[in-house]
PLY file of the C-alpha trace (Angstrom):
ply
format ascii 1.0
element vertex 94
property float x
property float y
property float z
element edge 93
property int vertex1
property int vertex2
end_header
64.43 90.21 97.79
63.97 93.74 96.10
65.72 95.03 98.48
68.72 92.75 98.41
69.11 93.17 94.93
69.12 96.91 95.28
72.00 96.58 97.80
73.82 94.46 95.41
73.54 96.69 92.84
74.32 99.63 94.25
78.08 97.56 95.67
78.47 97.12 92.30
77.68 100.33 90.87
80.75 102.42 91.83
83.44 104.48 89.96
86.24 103.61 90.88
88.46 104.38 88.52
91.00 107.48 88.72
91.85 110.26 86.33
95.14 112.01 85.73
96.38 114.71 83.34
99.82 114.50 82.31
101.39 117.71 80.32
104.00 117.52 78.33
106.77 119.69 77.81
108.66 118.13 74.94
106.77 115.47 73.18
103.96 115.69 71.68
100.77 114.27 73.15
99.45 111.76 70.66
102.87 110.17 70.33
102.65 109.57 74.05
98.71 108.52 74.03
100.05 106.12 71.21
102.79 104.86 72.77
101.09 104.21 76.11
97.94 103.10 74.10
100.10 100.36 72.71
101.90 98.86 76.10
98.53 98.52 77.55
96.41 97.49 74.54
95.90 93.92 74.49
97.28 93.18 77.94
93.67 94.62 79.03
92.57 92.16 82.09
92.06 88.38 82.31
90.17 86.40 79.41
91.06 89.58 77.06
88.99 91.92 78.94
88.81 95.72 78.83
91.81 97.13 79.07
93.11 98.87 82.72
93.14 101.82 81.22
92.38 104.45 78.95
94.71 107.16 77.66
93.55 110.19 75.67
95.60 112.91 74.26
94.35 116.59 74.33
96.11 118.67 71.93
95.11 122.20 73.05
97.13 121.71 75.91
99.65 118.75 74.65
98.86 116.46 77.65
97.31 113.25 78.13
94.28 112.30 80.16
94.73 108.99 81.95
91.52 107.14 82.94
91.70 103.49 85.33
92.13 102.07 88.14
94.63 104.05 90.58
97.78 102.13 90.07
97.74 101.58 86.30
96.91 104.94 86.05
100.10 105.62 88.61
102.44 103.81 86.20
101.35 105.19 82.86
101.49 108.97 84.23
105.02 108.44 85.51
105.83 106.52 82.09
104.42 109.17 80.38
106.90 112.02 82.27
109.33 109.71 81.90
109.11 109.80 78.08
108.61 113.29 78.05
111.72 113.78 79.68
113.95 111.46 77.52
112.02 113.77 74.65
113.92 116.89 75.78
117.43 115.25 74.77
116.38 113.96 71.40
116.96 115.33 68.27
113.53 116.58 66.63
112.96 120.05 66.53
109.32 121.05 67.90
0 1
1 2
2 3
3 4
4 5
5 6
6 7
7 8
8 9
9 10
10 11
11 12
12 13
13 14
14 15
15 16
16 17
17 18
18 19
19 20
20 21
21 22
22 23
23 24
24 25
25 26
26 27
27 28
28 29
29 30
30 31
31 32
32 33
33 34
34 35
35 36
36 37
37 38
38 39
39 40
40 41
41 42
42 43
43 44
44 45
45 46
46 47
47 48
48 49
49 50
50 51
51 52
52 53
53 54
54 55
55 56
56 57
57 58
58 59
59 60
60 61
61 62
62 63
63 64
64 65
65 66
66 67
67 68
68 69
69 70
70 71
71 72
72 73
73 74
74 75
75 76
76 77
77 78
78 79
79 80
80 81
81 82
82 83
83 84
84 85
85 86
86 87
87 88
88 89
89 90
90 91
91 92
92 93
């Protein structure tokens, strides 16, 4: 039984989840982070669960670390270019 338990544990005990840095070129990184922050926030998983992912910005750099599973993480990288590129025609001054 030890031993069966050990294999069960050790299915479950994977990393899946993936990891992508975004940089940005015109906006700044914790508006992004917020702004993805906010479209997943509460829509984490069934039953109000942990949300898919996890979205950090790093200042030094201005980009954002994304941190799920592969095709959330997918999404939010290309939303978060996507913003950054509707950035470059706006009207703030950075």
């Amino acid at each position: 039984n030890i031993a069966r338990v050990r294999q069960v544990i050790a299915r479950i005990d994977r990393d899946t989840a993936a990891t992508q840095v975004v940089t940005l070129r015109n906006a700044g990184a914790r508006e992004i982070a917020t702004s993805l922050q906010a479209l997943v926030g509460n829509g984490g998983g069934e039953g109000g669960a942990a949300a898919p992912a996890t979205i950090v910005p790093i200042d030094s750099s201005n980009s954002v670390a994304i941190r799920g599973d592969s095709g959330t993480v997918s999404r939010l990288a290309d939303m978060a270019k996507t913003l950054d590129a509707q950035a470059a025609s706006g009207t703030e001054i950075r």
